[in-house]
VOFI-111032 format. One record per residue (C-alpha): residue number from 1; residue in three letters; x, y, z. Coordinates in Angstrom, 3 decimals, always signed. Layout:
// VOFI-111032
seq  type  xx  yy  zz
NUM  Ala  X  Y  Z
...
***
This chain:
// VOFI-111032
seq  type  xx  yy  zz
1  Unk  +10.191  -1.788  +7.467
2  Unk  +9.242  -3.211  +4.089
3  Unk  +6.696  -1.281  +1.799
4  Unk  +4.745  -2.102  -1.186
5  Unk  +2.548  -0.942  -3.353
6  Unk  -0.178  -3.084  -4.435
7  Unk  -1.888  -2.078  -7.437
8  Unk  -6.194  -3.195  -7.115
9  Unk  -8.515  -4.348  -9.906
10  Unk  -12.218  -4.644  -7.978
11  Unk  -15.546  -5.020  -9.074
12  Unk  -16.662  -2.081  -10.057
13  Unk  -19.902  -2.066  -8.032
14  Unk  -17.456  -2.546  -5.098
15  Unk  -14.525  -0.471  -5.179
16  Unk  -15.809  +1.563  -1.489
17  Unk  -16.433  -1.837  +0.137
18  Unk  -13.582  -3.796  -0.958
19  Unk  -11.195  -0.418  -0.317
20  Unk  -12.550  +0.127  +3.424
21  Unk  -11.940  -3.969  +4.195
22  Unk  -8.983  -3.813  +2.638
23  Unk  -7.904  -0.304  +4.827
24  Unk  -8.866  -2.790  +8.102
25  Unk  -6.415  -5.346  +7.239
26  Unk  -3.045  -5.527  +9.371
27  Unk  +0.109  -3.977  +7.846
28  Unk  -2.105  -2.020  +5.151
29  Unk  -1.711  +1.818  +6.246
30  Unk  -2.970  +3.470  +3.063
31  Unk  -5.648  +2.914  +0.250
32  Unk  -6.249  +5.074  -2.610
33  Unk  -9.422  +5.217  -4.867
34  Unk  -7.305  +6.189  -8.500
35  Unk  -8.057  +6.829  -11.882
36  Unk  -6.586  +4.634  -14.545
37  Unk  -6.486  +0.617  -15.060
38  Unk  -6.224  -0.174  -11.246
39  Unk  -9.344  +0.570  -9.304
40  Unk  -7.429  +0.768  -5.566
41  Unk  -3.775  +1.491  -4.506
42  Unk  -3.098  +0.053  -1.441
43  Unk  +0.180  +0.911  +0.594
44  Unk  +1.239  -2.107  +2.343
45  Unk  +3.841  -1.806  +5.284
46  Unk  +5.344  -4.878  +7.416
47  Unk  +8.321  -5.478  +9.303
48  Unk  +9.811  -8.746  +7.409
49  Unk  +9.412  -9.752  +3.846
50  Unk  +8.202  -12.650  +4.638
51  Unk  +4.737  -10.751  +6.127
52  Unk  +4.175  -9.386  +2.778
53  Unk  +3.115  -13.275  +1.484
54  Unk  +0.550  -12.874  +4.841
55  Unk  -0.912  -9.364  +3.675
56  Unk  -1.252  -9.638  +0.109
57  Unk  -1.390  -12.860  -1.039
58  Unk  -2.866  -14.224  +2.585
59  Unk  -5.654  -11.692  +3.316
60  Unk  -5.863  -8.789  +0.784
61  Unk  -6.103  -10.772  -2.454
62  Unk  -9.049  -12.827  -0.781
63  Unk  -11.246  -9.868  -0.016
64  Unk  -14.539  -10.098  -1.784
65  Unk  -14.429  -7.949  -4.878
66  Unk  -10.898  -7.933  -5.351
67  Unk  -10.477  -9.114  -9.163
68  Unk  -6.293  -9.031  -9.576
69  Unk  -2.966  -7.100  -7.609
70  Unk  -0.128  -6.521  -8.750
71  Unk  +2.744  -5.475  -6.224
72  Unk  +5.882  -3.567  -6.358
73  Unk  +8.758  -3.818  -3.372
74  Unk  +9.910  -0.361  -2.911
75  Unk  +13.591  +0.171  -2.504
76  Unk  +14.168  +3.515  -0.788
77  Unk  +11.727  +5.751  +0.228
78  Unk  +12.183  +9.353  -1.223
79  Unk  +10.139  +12.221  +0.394
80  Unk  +10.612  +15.810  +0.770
81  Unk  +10.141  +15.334  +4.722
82  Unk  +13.281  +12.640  +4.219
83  Unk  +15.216  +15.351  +2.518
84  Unk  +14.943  +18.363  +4.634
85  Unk  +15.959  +16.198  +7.379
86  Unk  +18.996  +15.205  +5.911
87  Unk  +20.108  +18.511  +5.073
88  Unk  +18.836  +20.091  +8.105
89  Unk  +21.265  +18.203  +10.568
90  Unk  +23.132  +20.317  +13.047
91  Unk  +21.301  +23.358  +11.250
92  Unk  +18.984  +25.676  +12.886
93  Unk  +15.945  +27.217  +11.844
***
Protein backbone atom coordinates (compact mmCIF):
# COMPACT_ATOMS: atom_id res chain seq x y z
CA UNK A 1 0.00 0.00 0.00
CA UNK A 2 1.28 3.44 -0.95
CA UNK A 3 0.54 6.51 1.39
CA UNK A 4 0.76 10.15 1.05
CA UNK A 5 0.25 13.02 2.59
CA UNK A 6 -1.24 15.77 0.76
CA UNK A 7 -0.86 19.04 2.22
CA UNK A 8 -4.49 21.48 1.32
CA UNK A 9 -4.67 25.22 0.65
CA UNK A 10 -8.78 25.92 0.34
CA UNK A 11 -10.80 28.81 0.29
CA UNK A 12 -11.19 29.86 3.39
CA UNK A 13 -15.00 30.16 3.34
CA UNK A 14 -14.76 26.45 2.37
CA UNK A 15 -12.41 24.50 4.27
CA UNK A 16 -15.68 22.06 5.91
CA UNK A 17 -17.06 21.58 2.38
CA UNK A 18 -14.07 21.03 0.40
CA UNK A 19 -12.62 18.66 3.54
CA UNK A 20 -15.94 16.41 3.70
CA UNK A 21 -15.80 15.98 -0.49
CA UNK A 22 -12.50 15.45 -0.31
CA UNK A 23 -13.03 12.60 2.83
CA UNK A 24 -15.68 10.90 0.03
CA UNK A 25 -13.13 10.47 -2.54
CA UNK A 26 -11.68 6.81 -3.17
CA UNK A 27 -8.28 5.95 -1.63
CA UNK A 28 -8.51 9.14 0.76
CA UNK A 29 -8.94 7.53 4.41
CA UNK A 30 -8.11 10.59 6.50
CA UNK A 31 -8.58 14.49 6.45
CA UNK A 32 -7.42 16.83 8.97
CA UNK A 33 -8.64 20.49 9.57
CA UNK A 34 -4.80 22.00 10.85
CA UNK A 35 -3.42 25.05 11.94
CA UNK A 36 -0.59 26.59 10.00
CA UNK A 37 -0.10 27.47 6.08
CA UNK A 38 -2.14 24.38 4.82
CA UNK A 39 -5.82 24.58 5.50
CA UNK A 40 -6.50 20.45 5.13
CA UNK A 41 -4.21 17.35 5.51
CA UNK A 42 -5.45 14.70 3.67
CA UNK A 43 -4.04 11.03 4.09
CA UNK A 44 -4.15 9.41 0.82
CA UNK A 45 -3.81 5.49 0.61
CA UNK A 46 -3.79 3.31 -2.78
CA UNK A 47 -2.50 0.13 -3.77
CA UNK A 48 -0.09 1.19 -6.87
CA UNK A 49 1.73 4.39 -7.41
CA UNK A 50 0.36 4.86 -10.31
CA UNK A 51 -3.36 5.47 -8.40
CA UNK A 52 -1.86 8.29 -6.61
CA UNK A 53 -1.84 10.46 -10.25
CA UNK A 54 -5.91 9.25 -10.11
CA UNK A 55 -6.48 10.58 -6.41
CA UNK A 56 -4.63 13.66 -6.23
CA UNK A 57 -3.98 15.08 -9.27
CA UNK A 58 -7.28 13.24 -10.98
CA UNK A 59 -10.03 13.98 -8.40
CA UNK A 60 -8.77 15.73 -5.20
CA UNK A 61 -6.98 18.71 -6.76
CA UNK A 62 -10.29 19.39 -8.83
CA UNK A 63 -12.59 19.70 -5.86
CA UNK A 64 -14.19 23.08 -5.69
CA UNK A 65 -12.32 25.19 -3.19
CA UNK A 66 -9.20 23.48 -3.32
CA UNK A 67 -6.56 26.42 -4.05
CA UNK A 68 -2.96 24.26 -4.16
CA UNK A 69 -1.50 20.47 -2.68
CA UNK A 70 1.45 19.63 -2.13
CA UNK A 71 2.23 15.78 -1.56
CA UNK A 72 4.79 13.78 0.16
CA UNK A 73 5.33 9.74 -0.61
CA UNK A 74 5.90 8.23 2.69
CA UNK A 75 8.60 5.66 2.96
CA UNK A 76 7.96 3.52 6.03
CA UNK A 77 5.34 3.86 8.26
CA UNK A 78 6.47 4.27 11.98
CA UNK A 79 3.79 3.81 14.74
CA UNK A 80 3.86 2.76 18.23
CA UNK A 81 1.15 -0.04 17.30
CA UNK A 82 4.04 -1.15 14.51
CA UNK A 83 6.54 -1.29 17.29
CA UNK A 84 4.98 -3.21 20.04
CA UNK A 85 4.23 -5.71 17.50
CA UNK A 86 7.57 -6.21 16.52
CA UNK A 87 8.87 -6.64 19.83
CA UNK A 88 6.01 -8.50 21.10
CA UNK A 89 6.55 -11.65 18.80
CA UNK A 90 6.53 -15.01 20.48
CA UNK A 91 6.04 -12.89 23.82
CA UNK A 92 3.15 -13.13 26.05
CA UNK A 93 1.28 -10.71 27.88
Amino acid sequence: MITSIVLIKTSVDRVPEVAEEIAALDGVSEVYSVTGPHDLIAIVRVPHHDDLAEVIPGRLSKVPGVESTETHIAYRTYSRHDLEAAFSIGLES
